[in-house]
DRENKOLZA-524840 format. One record per residue (C-alpha): residue in one letter; x, y, z. Coordinates in pm, 1 decimal. Layout:
- A;X;Y;Z
...
***
This chain:
- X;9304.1;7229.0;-789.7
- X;9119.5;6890.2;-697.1
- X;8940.1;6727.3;-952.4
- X;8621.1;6474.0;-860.2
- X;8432.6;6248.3;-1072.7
- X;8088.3;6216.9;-1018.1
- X;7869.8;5928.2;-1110.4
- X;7505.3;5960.3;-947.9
- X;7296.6;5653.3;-920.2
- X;6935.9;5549.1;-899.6
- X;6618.7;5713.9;-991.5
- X;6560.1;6095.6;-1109.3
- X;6518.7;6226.9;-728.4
- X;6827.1;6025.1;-589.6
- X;7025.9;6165.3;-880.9
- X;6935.9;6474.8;-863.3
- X;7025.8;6532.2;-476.5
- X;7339.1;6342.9;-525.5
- X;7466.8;6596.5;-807.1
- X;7279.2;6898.3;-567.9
- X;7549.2;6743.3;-334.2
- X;7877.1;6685.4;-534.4
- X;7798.7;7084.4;-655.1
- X;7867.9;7101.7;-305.4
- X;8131.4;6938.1;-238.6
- X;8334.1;7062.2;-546.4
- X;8239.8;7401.3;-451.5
- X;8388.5;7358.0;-51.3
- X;8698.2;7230.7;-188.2
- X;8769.6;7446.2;-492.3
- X;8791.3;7136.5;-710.1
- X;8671.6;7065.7;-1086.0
- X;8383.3;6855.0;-1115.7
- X;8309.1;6616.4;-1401.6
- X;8003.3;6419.2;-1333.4
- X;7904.0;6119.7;-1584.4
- X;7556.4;6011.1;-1668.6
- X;7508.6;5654.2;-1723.0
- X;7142.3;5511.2;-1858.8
- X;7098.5;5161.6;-1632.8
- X;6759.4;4971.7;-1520.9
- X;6678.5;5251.8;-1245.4
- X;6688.5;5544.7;-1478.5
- X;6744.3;5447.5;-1843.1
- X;6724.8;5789.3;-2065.5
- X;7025.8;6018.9;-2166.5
- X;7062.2;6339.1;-1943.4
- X;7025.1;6597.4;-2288.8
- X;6656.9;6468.2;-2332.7
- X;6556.5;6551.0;-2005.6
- X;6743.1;6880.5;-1912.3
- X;6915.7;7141.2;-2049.6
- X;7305.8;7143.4;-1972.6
- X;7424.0;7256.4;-1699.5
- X;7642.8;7559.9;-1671.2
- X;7986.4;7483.1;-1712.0
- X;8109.6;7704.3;-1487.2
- X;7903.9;7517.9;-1209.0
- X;8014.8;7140.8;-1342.8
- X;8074.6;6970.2;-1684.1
- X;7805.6;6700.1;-1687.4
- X;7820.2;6448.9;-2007.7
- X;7618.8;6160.9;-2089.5
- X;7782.4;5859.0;-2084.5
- X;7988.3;5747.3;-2399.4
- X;8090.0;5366.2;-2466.1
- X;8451.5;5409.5;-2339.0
- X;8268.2;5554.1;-1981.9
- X;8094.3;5248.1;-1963.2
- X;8436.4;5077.5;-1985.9
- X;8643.3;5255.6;-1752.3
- X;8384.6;5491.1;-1496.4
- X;8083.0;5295.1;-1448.8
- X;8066.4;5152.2;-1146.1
- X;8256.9;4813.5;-1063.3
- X;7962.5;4537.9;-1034.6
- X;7901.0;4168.3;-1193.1
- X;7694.2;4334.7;-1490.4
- X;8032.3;4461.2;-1588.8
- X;8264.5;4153.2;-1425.1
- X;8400.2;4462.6;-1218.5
- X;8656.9;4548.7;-1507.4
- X;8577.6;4926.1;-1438.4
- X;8799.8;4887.5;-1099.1
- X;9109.4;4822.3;-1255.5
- X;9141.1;5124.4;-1424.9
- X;9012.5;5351.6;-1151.9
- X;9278.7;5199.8;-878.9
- X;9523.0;5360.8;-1181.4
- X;9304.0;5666.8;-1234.6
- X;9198.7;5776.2;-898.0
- X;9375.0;5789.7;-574.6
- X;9072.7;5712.9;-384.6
- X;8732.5;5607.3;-453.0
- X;8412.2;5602.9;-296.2
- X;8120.1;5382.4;-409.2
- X;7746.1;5411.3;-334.7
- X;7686.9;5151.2;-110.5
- X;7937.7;5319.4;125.4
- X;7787.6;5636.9;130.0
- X;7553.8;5609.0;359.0
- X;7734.8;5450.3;621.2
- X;8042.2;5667.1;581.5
- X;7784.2;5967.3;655.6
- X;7668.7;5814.5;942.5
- X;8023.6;5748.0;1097.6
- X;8085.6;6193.3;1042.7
- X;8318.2;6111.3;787.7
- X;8497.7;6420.3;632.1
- X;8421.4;6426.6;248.0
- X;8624.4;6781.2;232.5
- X;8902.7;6614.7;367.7
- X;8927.1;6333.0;170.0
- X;8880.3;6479.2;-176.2
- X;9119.1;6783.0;-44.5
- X;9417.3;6495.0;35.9
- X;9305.8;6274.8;-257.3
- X;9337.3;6522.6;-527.3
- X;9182.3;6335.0;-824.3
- X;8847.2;6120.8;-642.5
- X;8624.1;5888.2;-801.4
- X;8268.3;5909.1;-614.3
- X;7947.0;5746.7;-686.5
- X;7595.3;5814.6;-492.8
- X;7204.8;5787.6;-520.3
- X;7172.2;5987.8;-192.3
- X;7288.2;6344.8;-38.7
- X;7581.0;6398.5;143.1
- X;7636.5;6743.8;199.9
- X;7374.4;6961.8;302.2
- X;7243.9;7190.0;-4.9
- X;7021.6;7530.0;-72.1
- X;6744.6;7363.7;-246.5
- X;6740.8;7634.7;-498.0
- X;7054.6;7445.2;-647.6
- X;6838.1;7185.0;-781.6
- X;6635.7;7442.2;-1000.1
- X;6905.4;7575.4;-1153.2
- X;7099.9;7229.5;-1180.4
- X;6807.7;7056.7;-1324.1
- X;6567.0;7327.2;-1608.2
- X;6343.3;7041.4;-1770.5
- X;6369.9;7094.0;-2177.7
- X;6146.1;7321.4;-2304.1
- X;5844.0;6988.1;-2407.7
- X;5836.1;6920.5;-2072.4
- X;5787.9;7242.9;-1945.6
- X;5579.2;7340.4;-2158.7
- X;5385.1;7025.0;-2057.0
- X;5358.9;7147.2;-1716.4
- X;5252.0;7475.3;-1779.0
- X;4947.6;7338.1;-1918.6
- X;4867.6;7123.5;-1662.6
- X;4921.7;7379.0;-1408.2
- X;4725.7;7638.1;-1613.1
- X;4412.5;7596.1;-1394.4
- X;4526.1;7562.0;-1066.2
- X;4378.9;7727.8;-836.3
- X;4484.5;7866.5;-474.1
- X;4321.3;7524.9;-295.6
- X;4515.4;7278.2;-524.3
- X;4699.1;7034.3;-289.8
- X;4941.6;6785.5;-430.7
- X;4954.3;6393.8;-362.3
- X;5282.1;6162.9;-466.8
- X;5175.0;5809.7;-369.2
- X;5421.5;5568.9;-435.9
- X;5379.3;5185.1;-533.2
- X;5535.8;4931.7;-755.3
- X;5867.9;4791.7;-592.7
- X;5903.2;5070.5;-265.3
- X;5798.9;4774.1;-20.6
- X;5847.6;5072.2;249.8
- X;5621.9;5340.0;108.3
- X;5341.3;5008.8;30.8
- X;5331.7;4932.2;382.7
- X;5404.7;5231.4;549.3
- X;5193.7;5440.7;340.8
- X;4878.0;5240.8;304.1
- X;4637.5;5471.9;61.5
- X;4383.4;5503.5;374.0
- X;4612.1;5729.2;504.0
- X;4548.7;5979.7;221.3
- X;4177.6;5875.0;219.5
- X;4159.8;6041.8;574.2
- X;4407.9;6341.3;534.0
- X;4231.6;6449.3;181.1
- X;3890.1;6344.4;400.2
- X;4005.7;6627.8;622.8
- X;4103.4;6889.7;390.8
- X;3810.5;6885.7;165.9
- X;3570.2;6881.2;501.0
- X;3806.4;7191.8;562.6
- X;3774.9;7351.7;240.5
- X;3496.7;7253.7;-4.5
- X;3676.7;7401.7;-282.8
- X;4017.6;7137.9;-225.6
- X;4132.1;7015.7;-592.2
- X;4423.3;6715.3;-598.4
- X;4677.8;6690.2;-828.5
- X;4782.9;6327.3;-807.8
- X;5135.1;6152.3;-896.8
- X;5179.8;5801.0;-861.5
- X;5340.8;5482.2;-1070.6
- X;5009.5;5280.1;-1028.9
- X;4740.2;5296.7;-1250.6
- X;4478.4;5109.6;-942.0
- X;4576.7;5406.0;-723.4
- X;4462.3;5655.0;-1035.4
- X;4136.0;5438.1;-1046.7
- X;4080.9;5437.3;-650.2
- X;4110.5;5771.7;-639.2
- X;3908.5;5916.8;-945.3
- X;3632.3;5677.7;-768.8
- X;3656.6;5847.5;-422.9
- X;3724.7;6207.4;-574.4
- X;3580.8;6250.6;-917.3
- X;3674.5;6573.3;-1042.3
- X;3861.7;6691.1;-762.8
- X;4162.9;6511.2;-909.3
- X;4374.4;6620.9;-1152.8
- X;4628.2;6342.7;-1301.9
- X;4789.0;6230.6;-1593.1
- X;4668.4;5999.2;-1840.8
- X;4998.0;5861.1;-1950.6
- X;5176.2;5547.4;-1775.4
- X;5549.0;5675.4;-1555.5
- X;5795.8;5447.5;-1674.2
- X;6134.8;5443.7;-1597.5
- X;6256.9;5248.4;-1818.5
- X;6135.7;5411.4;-2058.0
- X;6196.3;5791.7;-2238.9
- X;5853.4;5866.8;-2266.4
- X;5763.3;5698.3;-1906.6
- X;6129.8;5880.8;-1737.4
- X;5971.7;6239.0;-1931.7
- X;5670.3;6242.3;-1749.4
- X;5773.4;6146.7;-1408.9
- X;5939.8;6467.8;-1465.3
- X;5643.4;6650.4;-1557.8
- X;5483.1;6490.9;-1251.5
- X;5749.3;6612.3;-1039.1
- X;5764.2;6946.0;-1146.4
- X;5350.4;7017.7;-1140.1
- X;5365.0;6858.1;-795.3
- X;5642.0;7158.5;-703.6
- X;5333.8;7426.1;-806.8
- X;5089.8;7292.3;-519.7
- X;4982.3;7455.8;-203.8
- X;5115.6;7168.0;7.7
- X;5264.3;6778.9;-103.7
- X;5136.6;6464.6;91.5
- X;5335.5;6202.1;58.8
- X;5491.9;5850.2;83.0
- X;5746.7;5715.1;341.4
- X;6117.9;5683.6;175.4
- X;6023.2;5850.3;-131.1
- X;6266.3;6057.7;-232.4
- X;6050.8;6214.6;-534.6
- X;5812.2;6362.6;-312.0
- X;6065.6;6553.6;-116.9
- X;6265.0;6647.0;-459.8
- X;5881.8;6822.8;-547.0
- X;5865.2;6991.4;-214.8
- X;6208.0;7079.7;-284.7
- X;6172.8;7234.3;-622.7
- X;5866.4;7407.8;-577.8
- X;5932.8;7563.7;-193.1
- X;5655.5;7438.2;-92.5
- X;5551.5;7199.9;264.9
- X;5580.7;6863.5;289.7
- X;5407.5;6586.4;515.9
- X;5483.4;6194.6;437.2
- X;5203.2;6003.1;538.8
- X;5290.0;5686.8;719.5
- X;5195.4;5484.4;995.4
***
């Protein structure tokens, strides 16, 4: 038996379809699967606050301990690349995440490789295996505060509640190609279509909260707490946002954001990005 080491990169929905993926993999090719969580800049909060494990029949995933940082984070001038040296005498291959993408592109054969490599080192933010999306609810069960957070904000939905993920900050792409007039004139639409259209609204920007409790009133539905993720509190309810997006009719929203597909994802439910 193979044996692959997992480290998934970037935000919450990048690492979750990058695990969804190395389940995958692991699974095609019979192999063990050890997948590290490291806390960095794009997603800094420990695995065991957010979830509950994951079975370990499925894949043993660990948070991060100090030696990990040493020898399996990723090789890159935070670390001076030290991390390489001991994978080149760990691994007999490994993949790294900027080559993902490109290496997908070309058809390249990921059975293949970790099938003739034996003992891989990988490391992703994106998908590279096609997945049931009912992996990532049973990868990824929020703990119980969070849940319990959503069931209360989901408590009086009704049948005409429509979701909206608009997101700002530092996605340049989702800014420009996903200009907030865009949902002005879809919501426009569906509430001329249905008077009785509620909105539950995600987003990382407190002006787009503001626009659109101005436009709306109490058709929205949003949270009153800041997503942050750089912080527990701010990483904890991006989940929450996530996962009450998932109980909505339908999801709107933003170009190359992979958190509003994760939603549609988790939840089963349509999708439409809104761009130009």
């Amino acid at each position: 038996m193979g044996k692959i080491t997992f480290v998934p990169v970037g935000g919450l929905a990048n690492r979750m379809r990058a695990v969804a993926s190395a389940v995958m993999l692991a699974g095609k090719t019979k192999s063990e699967l050890s997948i590290i969580w490291f806390r960095d800049w794009a997603l800094n909060a420990p695995f065991y606050q957010l979830f509950k494990p994951v079975d370990r029949e499925v894949a043993c995933l660990r948070d991060a301990s100090r030696l990990d940082y040493a020898l399996l984070d990723r090789p890159r001038s935070k670390n001076f690349h030290f991390p390489l040296l001991f994978q080149k005498l760990l691994f007999k291959s490994c993949l790294y995440e900027r080559s993902i993408t490109p290496l997908c592109n070309r058809h390249f054969d990921f059975e293949r490789w970790v099938k003739e490599g034996g003992c891989v080192y990988m490391a992703s933010y994106t998908a590279f295996q096609l997945y049931d999306y009912a992996w990532i609810s049973r990868l990824f069960v929020p703990v119980d505060e969070i849940m319990e957070e959503v069931e209360n904000r989901c408590r009086n939905f009704s049948d005409a509640m429509i979701g909206v993920h608009i997101r700002r900050t530092d996605n340049l792409a989702s800014i420009r190609q996903s200009p907030i007039e865009l949902f002005y004139q879809k919501l426009d639409e569906k509430i001329k279509e249905d008077g009785k259209v509620a909105i539950y609204l995600a987003t990382d920007s407190e002006e787009v909260k503001r626009e659109m409790k101005e436009r709306y009133g109490d058709r929205i539905f949003c949270s009153g707490k800041k997503a942050d993720r750089g912080a527990l509190e701010g990483i904890r309810e991006g989940i929450t946002d996530m996962y009450t997006l998932a109980r909505t009719q339908k999801i709107y929203g933003s170009f190359q954001s992979s958190f509003s597909d994760m939603a549609a994802q988790i939840g089963g439910v349509p999708l439409e990005i809104l761009k130009l």
